[in-house]
N, C-alpha and C positions, 0 to 999 in steps of 0.2 A: 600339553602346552605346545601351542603351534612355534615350530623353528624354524626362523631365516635365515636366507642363508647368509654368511658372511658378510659379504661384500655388499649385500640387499641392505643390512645391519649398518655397517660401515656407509653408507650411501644415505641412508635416513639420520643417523647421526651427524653426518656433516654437514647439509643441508639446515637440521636444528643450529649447531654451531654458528653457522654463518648468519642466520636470523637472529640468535640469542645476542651474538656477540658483534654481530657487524652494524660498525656506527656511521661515520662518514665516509672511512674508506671502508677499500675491501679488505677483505679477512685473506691474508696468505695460508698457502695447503699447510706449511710449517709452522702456523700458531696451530690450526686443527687438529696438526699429529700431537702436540704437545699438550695440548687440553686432553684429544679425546684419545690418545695412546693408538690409534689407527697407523700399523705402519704404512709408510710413504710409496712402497710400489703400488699398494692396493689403491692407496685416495687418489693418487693423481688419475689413474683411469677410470674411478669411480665419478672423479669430478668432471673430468673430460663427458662423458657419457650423460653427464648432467647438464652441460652445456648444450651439447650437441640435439636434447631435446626439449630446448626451451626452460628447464628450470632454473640454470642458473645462467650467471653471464659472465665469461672472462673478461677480465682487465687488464690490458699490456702494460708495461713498463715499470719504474722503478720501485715503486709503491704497488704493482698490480698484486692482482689476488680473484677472488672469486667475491660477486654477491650474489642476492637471488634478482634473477629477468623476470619477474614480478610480484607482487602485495605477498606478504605472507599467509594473509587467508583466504589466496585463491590455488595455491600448493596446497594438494592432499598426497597422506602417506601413502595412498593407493596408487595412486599416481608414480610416487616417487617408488615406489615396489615393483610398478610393471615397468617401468625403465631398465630395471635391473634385473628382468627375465620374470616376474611373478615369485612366488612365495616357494614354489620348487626349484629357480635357477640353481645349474648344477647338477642335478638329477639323472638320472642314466634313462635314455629313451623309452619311453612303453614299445615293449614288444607283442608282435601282433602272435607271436605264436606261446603267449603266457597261458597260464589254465584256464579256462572258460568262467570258472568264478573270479578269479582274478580281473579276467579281460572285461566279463561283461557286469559284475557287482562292483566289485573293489574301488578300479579305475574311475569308474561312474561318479561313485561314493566319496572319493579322494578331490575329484572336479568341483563338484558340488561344492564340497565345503570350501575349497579354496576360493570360489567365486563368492560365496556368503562374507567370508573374511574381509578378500577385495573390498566388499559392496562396504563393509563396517570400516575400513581403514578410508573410503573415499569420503566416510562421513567426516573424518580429521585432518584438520589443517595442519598447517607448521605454526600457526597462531595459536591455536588452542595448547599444540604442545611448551608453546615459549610461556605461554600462558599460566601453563600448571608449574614448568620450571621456576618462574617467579613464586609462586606460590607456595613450592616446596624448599624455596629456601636458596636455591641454584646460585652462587653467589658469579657476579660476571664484573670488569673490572668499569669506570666511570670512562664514556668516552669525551676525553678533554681534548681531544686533535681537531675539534671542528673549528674553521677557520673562515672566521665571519670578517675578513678583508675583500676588500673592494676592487 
């Protein structure tokens, strides 16, 4: 089973959240932590870092929060994974003086598939996965706050 890391985890998560569950406003980091149990030092520089490269978009003031800075099925999880350093962020440097099978199979071999994976996560939206959430039952609450005043 391929493992992401953390905070890669924690980043794809809230991203869904905010598409699942963002209606007319934005979705605050403190409903996120409360849905999706992500503690709060981790999201907030996850979300930061999501801003910072176009996927989402902060909203100042009293009501602000985060939504997504565009459609949801034009966000892939591949996308939102190289943000977050690829599939190894975290990982202790390759070193150039590792054992030669190491350096010159293993290494190779480890590349490879991660860039396969990439290629298979850039095939999925945040759409597709709100998508299956509905489908699987995901229950999310009615958004009654739109305010169709003049």
């Amino acid at each position: 089973m391929v493992h992401l890391p953390r905070k890669t985890m924690f980043a794809v998560e809230a991203v869904l959240d905010i598409a699942f569950h963002g209606g007319s406003l934005p979705v605050q980091s403190a409903e996120i932590t409360g849905r999706q149990g992500i503690p709060r030092r981790y999201l907030e520089q996850v979300l930061q870092q999501l801003v910072r490269n176009g996927i989402l978009a902060g909203v100042r003031g009293p009501r602000g929060g985060y939504r997504l800075a565009r459609e949801r099925r034009l966000i892939t999880v591949g996308e939102i994974v190289r943000v977050l350093g690829g599939l190894d962020a975290g990982r202790e440097e390759e070193h150039e003086d590792g054992s030669e099978l190491g350096r010159l199979v293993i290494q190779p071999l480890w590349q490879r598939l991660e860039e396969e994976c990439l290629t298979q996560l850039d095939g999925i939206t945040i759409d597709d996965l709100c998508r299956q959430a509905v489908e699987r039952g995901v229950s999310r609450p009615v958004d009654d706050t739109v305010d169709y005043s003049i």
